[in-house]
N, C-alpha and C positions, 0 to 999 in steps of 0.2 A: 504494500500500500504506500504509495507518495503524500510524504508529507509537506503540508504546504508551511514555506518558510515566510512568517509573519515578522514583520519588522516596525521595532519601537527603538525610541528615542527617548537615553535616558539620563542626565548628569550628575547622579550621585556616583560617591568612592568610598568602596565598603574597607579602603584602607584610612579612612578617616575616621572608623566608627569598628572595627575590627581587628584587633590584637594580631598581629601576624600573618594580617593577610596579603600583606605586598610578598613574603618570604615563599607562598604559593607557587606553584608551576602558574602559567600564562592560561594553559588550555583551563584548571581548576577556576581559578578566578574570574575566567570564564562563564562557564557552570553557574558559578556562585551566584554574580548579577543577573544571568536568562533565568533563573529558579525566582530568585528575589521580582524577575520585573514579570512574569508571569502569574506571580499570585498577587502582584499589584491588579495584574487585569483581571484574573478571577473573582477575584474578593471584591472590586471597586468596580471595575471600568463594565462588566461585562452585565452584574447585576445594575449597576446606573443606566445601562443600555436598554433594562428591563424594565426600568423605573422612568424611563423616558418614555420609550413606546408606551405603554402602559396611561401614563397623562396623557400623550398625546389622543389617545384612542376613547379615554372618559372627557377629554374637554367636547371632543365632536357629539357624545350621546349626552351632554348636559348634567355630565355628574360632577358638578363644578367645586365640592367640599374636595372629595376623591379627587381631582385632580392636583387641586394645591398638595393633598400629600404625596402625591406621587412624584410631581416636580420637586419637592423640597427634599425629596429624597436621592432623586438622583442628583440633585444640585451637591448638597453634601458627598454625595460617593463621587463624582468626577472632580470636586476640589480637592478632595483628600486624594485623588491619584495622581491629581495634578503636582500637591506639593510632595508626595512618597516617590516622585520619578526625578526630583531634583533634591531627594538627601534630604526633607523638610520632616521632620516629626508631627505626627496628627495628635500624637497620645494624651495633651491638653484639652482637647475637647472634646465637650460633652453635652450630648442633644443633636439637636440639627442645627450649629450656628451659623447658618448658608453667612451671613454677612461677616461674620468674624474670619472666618475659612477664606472667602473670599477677600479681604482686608491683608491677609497674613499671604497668600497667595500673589497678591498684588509686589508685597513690600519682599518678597521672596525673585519673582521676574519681573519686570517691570511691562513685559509682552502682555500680559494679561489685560493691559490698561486698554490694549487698542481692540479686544472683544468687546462687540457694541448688540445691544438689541435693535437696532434699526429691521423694520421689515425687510423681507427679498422684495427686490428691484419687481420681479414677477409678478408678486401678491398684487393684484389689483383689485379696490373696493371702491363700489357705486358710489357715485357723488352721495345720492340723497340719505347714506349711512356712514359714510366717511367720518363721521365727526364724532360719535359716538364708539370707533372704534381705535383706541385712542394708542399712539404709540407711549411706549414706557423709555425712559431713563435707565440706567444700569443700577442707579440706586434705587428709585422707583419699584426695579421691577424684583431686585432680590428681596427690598424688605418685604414689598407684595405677597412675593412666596412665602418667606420664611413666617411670616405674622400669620397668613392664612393657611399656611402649612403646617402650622403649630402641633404641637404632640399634643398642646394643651386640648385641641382640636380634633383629636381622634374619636372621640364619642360624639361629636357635631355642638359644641358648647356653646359657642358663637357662628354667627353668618358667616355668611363669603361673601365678597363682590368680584362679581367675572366678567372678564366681555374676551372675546375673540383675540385682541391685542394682547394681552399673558400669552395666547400658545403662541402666537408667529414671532411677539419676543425669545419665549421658549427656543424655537427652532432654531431661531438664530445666534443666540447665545451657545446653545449648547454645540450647535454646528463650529466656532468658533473656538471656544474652548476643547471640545475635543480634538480639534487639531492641532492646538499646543501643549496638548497630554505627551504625545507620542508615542499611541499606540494604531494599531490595525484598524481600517476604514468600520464602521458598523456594519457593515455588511457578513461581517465576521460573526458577527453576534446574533444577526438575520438569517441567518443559515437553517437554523434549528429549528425558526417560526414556521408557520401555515401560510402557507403563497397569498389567501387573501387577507392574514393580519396584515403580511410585509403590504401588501396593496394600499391598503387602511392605511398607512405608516406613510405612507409615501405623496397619500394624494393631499394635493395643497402645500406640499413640504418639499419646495424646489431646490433647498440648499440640500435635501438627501437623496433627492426624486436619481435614479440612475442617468434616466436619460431626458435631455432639457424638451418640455413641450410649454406653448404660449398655452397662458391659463386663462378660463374668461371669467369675467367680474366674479366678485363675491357678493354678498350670497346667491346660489343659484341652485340647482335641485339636485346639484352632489354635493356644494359644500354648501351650510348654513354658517352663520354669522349669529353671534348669543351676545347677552347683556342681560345679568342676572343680579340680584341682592337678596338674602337671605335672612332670616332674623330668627332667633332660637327661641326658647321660653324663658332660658338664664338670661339672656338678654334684654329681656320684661323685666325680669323680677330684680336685676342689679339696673335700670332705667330708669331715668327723670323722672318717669311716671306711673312706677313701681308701685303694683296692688297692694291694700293693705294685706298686710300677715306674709310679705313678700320674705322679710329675715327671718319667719321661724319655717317658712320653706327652706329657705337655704341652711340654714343651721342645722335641720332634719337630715338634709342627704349629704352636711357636709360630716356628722356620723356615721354615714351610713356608705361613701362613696369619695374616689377622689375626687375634690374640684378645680377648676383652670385656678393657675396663679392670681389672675386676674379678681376672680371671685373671692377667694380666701383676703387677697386684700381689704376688697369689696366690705365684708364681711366685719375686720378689723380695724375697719372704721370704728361701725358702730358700738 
């Protein structure tokens, strides 16, 4: 069986962090780094790859909580491969600090700075929604995720707010970034999927699409366009306009249950 030789780019020196390892044969030392930057990609890059597709495919069916977690999670695993492929310790952090990660990242290459959310040149949307569909900032768009991507958020604590501009930010960030990882195209990681996920994966998303075709406007009857806002019950009952007996709700299930940071604060007001 031929195997296919996959090629990454990586600038850590495990003689900088390993007792004796320049004293190695050339071919071991070898060995050493392809083992080390292979389970960078296992461990990070390839489940990130999973956790992209994966958002991208719940932002098109409107499960817009489930998407912010999925994006914040691959946000987190390709910063973390980003700084493990140039010698950068992750082992400080703790959660999903897409903005911290990405901070540390920054001040680690400075290349990072020129990965931009701008849409693809491709994406074209109808004047008469164009406005509403709103391009994000680089900061804009990680606190977005990471705020709405919260752990805190994993049982739906608080809303969302979505609109279409998060995923083609998405796209393009992460198209970006992954190519100053230094590992093998996605396609590597496509392999494995179902020909109409990769399809799914692909349409509307020209910076991974294989082969370039002119797209026509958005929204149209393969791709829709969303703008969403969400609101919880926690978010009544910690609100301006919070029912009476709204604290001995909260004081009940915060015995009874974790609650978001935010609420516990909430709470320690009163």
């Amino acid at each position: 069986m031929n195997e296919r030789r996959l090629s990454y780019i990586y600038s850590f020196k495990c003689g900088d962090e390993l007792e004796h390892f320049d004293k190695l044969p050339d071919y071991e030392q070898a060995n050493i780094e392809r083992y080390i930057v292979q389970v960078i990609s296992d461990s990070f890059v390839k489940p990130a790859d999973e956790d992209y597709v994966t958002a991208r495919l719940l932002a098109k069916k409107g499960m817009h909580r489930a998407f912010f977690w999925a994006a914040c999670q691959a946000l987190e695993k390709y910063l973390k491969a980003f700084l493990l492929m140039r010698g950068a310790s992750v082992n400080r952090f703790r959660g999903h600090p897409i903005a911290d990660l990405y901070s540390e990242a920054c001040s680690v290459d400075a290349e990072l700075l020129t990965v931009d959310t701008s849409f693809h040149p491709a994406i074209k949307i109808r004047q008469n929604v164009s406005e509403s569909i709103e391009g994000l900032s680089v900061a804009e768009f990680i606190n977005g995720i990471e705020m709405q991507g919260s752990p805190d958020n994993r049982y739906n604590s608080f809303g969302v707010n979505f609109n279409t501009g998060y995923l083609f930010a998405l796209d393009s960030f992460v198209f970006g970034l992954r190519q100053r990882i230094g590992v093998p195209p996605i396609e590597e990681t496509l392999r494995k999927f179902d020909q109409d996920l990769v399809e799914g994966f692909n349409l509307y998303n020209p910076w991974f699409a294989p082969v370039h075709v002119d797209l026509a406007e958005v929204p149209n009857k393969d791709f829709n366009l969303r703008i969403s806002g969400s609101v919880t019950t926690l978010d009544i009952l910690t609100g301006p306009h919070a029912p009476n007996g709204s604290r001995f709700v909260l004081r009940w299930l915060d015995k009874k249950m974790k609650l978001p940071r935010k609420i516990k604060q909430h709470l320690s007001k009163g």
